[in-house]
N, C-alpha and C positions, 0 to 999 in steps of 0.2 A: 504494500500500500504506500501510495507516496500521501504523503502531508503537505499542506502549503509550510512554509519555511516561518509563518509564524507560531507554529504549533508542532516544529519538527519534534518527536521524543525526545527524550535525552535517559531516558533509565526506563525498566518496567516495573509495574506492581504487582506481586504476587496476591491474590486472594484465593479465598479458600472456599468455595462452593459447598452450598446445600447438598449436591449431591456426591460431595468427596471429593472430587475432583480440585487440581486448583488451574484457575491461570494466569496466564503471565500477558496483564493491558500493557500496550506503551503511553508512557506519561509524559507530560509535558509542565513545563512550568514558566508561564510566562507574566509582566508584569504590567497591570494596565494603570491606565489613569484614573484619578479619584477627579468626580466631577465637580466642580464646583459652583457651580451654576444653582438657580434657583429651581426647582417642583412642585413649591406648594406641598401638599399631602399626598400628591399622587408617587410614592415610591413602594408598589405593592409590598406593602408591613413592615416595614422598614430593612427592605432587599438592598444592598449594597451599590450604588447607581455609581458610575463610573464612567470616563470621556473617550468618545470615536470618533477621530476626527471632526472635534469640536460640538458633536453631539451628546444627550444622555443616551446611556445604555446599561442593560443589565449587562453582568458576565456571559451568558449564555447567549445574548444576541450577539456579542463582540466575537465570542465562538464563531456562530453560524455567518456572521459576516467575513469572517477570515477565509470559511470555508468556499463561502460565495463567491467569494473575489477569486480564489483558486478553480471556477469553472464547477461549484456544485452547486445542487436545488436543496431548500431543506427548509427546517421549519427548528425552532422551540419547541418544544412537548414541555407545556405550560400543564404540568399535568394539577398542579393546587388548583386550577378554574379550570380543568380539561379541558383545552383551547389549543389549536396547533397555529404557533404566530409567527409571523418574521420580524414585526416592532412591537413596540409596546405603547411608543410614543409616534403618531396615532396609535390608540388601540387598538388592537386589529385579530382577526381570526381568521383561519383558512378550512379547505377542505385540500386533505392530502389527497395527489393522483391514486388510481387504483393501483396498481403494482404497490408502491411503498406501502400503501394501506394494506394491502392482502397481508406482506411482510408483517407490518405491525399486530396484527390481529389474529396472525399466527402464532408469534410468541406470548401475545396475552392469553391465548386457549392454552401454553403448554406450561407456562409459569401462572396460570391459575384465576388471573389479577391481571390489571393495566397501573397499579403498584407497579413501585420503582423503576420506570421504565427511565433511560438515562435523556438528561436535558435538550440533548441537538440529535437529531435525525437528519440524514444527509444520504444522500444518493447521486451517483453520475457514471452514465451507463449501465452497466451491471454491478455496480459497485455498491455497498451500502458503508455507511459507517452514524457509530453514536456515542457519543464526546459527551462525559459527565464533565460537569462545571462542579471544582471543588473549592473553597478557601482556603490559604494553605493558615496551618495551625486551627481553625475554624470550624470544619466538615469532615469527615469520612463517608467514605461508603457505605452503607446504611444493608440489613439485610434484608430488605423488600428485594433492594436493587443487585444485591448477590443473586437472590431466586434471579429473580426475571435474567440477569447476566447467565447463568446459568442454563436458561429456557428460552434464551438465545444461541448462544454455542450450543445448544443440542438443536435446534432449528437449521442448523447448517454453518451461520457462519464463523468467521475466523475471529483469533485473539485479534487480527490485524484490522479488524472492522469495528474495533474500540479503542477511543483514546482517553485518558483518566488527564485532565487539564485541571491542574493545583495550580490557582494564580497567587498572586498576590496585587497589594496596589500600593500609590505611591502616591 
């Protein structure tokens, strides 16, 4: 799998699955901007908002923009409001194509739950991949999202179709 160069790995993360098994995501650790700008109340519960190119952004959108800009389609899995988005700011909702959806709807039948499914969903051509957005010292991986990781790579695909992206900001 190549990665856009702002999210190349640099190490993997071992986890340890529900079904015994472990595997090895490649991780990235990259460091964005703290926005400074005003929002008012609108910063879904007080989520970390941070600056793109002079815009607000979550971390998961700055993800799926990295990705975009490198030639893929994709969306947030805004799974707290089950919303699949590409901003926030307009708020906005989509309906995923039918292939990525088939895809997603097969791992939620075999991990049981649309629980823990990871933050950015991305696709370009046959490719898929899903980029958990972590804070570094902040978050862990949670084990909803061990199952579903899990009920993924038994769905077919690779460790290489997952990226663990530990930021920080500045």
């Amino acid at each position: 799998m190549q990665y856009p160069s702002s999210l190349t790995p640099i190490e993997k993360e071992i986890i340890a699955l529900p079904s015994g098994k472990t595997a090895q995501i490649p991780k990235t650790r990259p460091i964005f901007d703290s926005w400074k700008g005003n929002l008012g109340n609108d910063n879904y519960g007080s989520k970390p908002v941070l600056c793109y190119k002079g815009k607000p952004f979550f971390a998961e959108l700055i993800i799926l923009e990295f990705l975009k800009e490198d030639g893929w389609n994709g969306v947030w899995v805004d799974t707290f409001r089950h919303k699949y988005r590409t901003s926030y700011w307009p708020n906005n909702e989509i309906v995923l194509p039918s292939k990525p959806e088939e895809l997603l709807q097969s791992i939620y039948h075999r991990a049981g739950s649309t629980k823990g499914c990871w933050d950015v969903f991305c696709w370009k051509e046959d490719l898929y991949l899903f980029a958990e957005s972590k804070r570094h010292d902040k978050d862990r991986i949670r084990d909803t999202q061990k199952r579903w990781l899990d009920a993924a790579l038994d769905n077919g695909l690779s460790f290489t179709s997952f990226l663990l992206v530990e930021w920080s900001n500045n």
